[in-house]
VOGU-3710 file (C-alpha; in Angstrom, 3 decimals, decimal comma):
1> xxxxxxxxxx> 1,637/-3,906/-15,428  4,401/-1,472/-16,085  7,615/-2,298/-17,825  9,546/-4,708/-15,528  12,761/-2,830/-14,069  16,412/-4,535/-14,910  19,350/-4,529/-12,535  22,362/-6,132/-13,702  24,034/-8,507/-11,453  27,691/-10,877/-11,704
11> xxxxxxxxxx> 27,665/-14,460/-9,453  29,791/-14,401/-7,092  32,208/-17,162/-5,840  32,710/-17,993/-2,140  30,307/-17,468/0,350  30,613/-16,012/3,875  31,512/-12,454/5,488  34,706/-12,775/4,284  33,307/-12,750/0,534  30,440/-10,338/1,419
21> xxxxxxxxxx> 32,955/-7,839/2,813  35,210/-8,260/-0,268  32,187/-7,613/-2,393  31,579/-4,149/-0,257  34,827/-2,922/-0,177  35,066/-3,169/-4,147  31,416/-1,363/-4,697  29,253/-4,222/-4,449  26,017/-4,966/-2,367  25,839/-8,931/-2,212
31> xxxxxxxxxx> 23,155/-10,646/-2,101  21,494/-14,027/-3,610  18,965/-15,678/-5,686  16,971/-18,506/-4,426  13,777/-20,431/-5,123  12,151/-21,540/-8,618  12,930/-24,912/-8,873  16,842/-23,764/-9,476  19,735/-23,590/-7,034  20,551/-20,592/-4,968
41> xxxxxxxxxx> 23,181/-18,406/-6,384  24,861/-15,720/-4,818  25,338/-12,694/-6,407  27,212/-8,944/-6,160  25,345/-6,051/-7,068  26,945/-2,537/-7,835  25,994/-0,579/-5,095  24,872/3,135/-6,998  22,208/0,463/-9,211  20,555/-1,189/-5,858
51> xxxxxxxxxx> 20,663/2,274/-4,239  18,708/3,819/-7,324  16,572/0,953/-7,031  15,301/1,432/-3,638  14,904/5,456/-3,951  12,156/4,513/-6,447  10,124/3,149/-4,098  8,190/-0,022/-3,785  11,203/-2,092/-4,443  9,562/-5,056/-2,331
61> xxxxxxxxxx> 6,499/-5,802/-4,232  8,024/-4,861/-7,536  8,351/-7,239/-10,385  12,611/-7,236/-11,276  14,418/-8,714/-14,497  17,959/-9,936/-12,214  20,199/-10,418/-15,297  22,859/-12,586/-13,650  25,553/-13,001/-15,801  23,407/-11,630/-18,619
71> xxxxxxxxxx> 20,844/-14,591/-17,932  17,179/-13,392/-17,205  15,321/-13,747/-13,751  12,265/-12,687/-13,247  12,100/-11,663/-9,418  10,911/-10,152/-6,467  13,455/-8,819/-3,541  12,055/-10,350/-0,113  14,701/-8,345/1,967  17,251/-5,622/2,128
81> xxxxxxxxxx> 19,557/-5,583/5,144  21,164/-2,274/6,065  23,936/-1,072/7,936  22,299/0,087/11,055  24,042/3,888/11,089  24,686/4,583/7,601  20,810/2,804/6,599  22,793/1,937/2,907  21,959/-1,399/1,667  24,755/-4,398/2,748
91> xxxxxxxxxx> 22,573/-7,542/1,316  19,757/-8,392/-0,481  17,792/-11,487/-1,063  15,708/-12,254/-4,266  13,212/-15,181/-4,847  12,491/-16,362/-8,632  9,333/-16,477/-9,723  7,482/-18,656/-12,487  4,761/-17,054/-14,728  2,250/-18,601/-12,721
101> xxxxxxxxxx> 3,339/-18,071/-9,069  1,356/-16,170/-6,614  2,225/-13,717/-3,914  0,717/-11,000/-1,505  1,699/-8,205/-2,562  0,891/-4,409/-1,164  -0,701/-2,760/-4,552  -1,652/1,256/-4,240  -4,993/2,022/-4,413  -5,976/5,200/-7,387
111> xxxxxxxxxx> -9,075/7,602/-6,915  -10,188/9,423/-10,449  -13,351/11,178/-11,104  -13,237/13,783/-8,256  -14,965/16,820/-10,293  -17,500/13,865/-10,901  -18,204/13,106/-7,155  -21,138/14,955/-5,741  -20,662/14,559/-1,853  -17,171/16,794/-3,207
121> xxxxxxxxxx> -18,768/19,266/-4,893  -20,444/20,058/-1,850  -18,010/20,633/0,093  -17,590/16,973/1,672  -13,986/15,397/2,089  -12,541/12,365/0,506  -11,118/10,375/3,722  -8,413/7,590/2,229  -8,857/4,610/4,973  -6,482/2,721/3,087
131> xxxxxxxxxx> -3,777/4,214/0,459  -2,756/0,524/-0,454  -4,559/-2,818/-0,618  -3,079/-6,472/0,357  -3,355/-8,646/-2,846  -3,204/-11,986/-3,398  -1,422/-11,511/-7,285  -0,101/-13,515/-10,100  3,680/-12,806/-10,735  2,887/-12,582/-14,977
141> xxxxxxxxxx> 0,054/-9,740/-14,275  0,888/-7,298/-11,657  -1,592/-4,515/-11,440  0,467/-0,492/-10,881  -2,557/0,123/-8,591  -5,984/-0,345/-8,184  -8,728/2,252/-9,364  -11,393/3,394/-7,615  -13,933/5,512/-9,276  -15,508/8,468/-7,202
151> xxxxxxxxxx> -18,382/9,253/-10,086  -22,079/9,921/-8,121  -20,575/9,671/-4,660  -22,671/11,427/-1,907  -21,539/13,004/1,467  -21,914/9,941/3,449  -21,452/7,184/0,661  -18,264/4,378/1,399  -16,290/2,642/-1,008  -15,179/-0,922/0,095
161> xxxxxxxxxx> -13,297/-3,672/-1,464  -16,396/-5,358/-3,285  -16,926/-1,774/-4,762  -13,467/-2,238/-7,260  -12,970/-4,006/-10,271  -10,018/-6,110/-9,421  -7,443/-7,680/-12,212  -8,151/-10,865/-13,256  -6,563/-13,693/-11,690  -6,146/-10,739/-8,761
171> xxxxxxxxxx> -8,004/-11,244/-5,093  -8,006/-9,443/-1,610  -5,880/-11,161/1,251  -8,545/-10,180/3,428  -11,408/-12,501/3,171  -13,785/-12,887/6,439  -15,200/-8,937/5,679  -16,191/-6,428/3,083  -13,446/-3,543/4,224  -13,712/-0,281/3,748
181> xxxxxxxxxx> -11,414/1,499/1,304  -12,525/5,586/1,926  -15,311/7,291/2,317  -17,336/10,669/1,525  -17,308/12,778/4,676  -19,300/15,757/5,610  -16,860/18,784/6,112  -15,928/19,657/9,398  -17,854/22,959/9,721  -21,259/21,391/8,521
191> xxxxxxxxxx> -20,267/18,823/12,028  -19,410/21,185/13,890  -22,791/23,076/12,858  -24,814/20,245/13,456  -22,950/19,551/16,896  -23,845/22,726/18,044  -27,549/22,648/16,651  -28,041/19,335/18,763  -26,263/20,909/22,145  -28,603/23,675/21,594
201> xxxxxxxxxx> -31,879/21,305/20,955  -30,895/19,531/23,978  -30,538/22,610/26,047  -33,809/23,608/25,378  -35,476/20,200/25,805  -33,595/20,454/29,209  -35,293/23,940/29,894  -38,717/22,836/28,584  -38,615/19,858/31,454  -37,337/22,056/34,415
211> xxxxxxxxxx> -40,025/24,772/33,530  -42,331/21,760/33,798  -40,947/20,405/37,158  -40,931/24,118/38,456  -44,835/24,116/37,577  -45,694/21,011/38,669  -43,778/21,985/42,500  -46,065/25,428/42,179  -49,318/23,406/41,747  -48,833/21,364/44,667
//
């Protein structure tokens, strides 16, 4: 798990519009804290930190350290509202987490070991199905990404969930199947070749059964 990111936040007193709007006009996103055992609290953000934030991507399923007040939370953001024609933040909303709590979270999947995949080497094409996975994670051990190692592949060959080494303590959301994660495709000239070789086989089995017919009508 990479180092958890820290946004520094104050509590805010009051509640309402009338307190979020304060908070805005004086640089401030507002937003509150809720869940873990603890009451909610409601917070103000500076607005250039939360912005940051979010242009890093994958600020939902990221692992924060919300020091309110200077105390430690360890968090996840469940929501960002935005202002529907500037899209800048306006509130956020952040659940506390224990060591041990679980939550789905969308985790990106890696590939490594092309120059070691075979089916590439041939010319075949590495076709992502799905770029990130659905896990169901424990909030102390959040895996970056998943890893999926391409080594021996063939053109043809799939790689599906069963196929990766998952974290400890990590599972798949998706339990009734085996899904598919990518696979090794032939290239689309070798398809295109082999279209054409079977239209062409067809075409001849299709002359080889009217020259028949047309022999057949003769003899009678």
């Amino acid at each position: 798990m990479a180092e958890m990111p820290v946004i520094e936040a104050t509590s805010r007193e009051g509640s309402g519009k009338g307190a979020a709007r304060a908070a805005r006009r004086d640089g401030f996103v507002p937003g509150v804290v809720y869940g873990g055992g603890k009451d909610s609290v409601s917070i103000n953000i500076k607005h250039n930190a939360l912005l940051k934030s979010l242009k890093a991507g994958r600020f939902l399923s990221t692992l924060i350290n919300l020091k309110v007040d200077g105390e430690d939370n360890q968090v996840i953001c469940r929501d960002v509202q935005r202002d529907v024609v500037k899209d800048l933040p306006i509130h956020a909303d952040f659940l506390r987490l224990s060591q041990n709590s679980r939550l789905r979270l969308m985790i990106p999947v890696e590939f490594i070991n092309e120059d070691a995949c075979p089916g590439l080497r041939k010319g075949g094409v590495l076709t992502v199905v799905r770029k990130e996975v659905e896990l169901n994670v424990v909030a102390s051990d959040i895996p970056d990404h998943v890893t999926v190692d391409l080594t021996g592949l063939e053109i043809g060959d799939t790689v599906k969930i069963s196929d990766i080494t998952l974290p400890e303590g990590t599972r798949p959301t998706i339990t009734d199947r085996d899904f598919m994660i990518a696979n090794v495709s032939a290239p689309s000239v070798l398809i295109a070749e082999e279209d054409e070789e079977a239209a062409g086989a067809a075409a001849v089995a299709g002359e080889g059964d009217d020259k028949g017919e047309a022999e057949e009508e003769a003899e009678e």
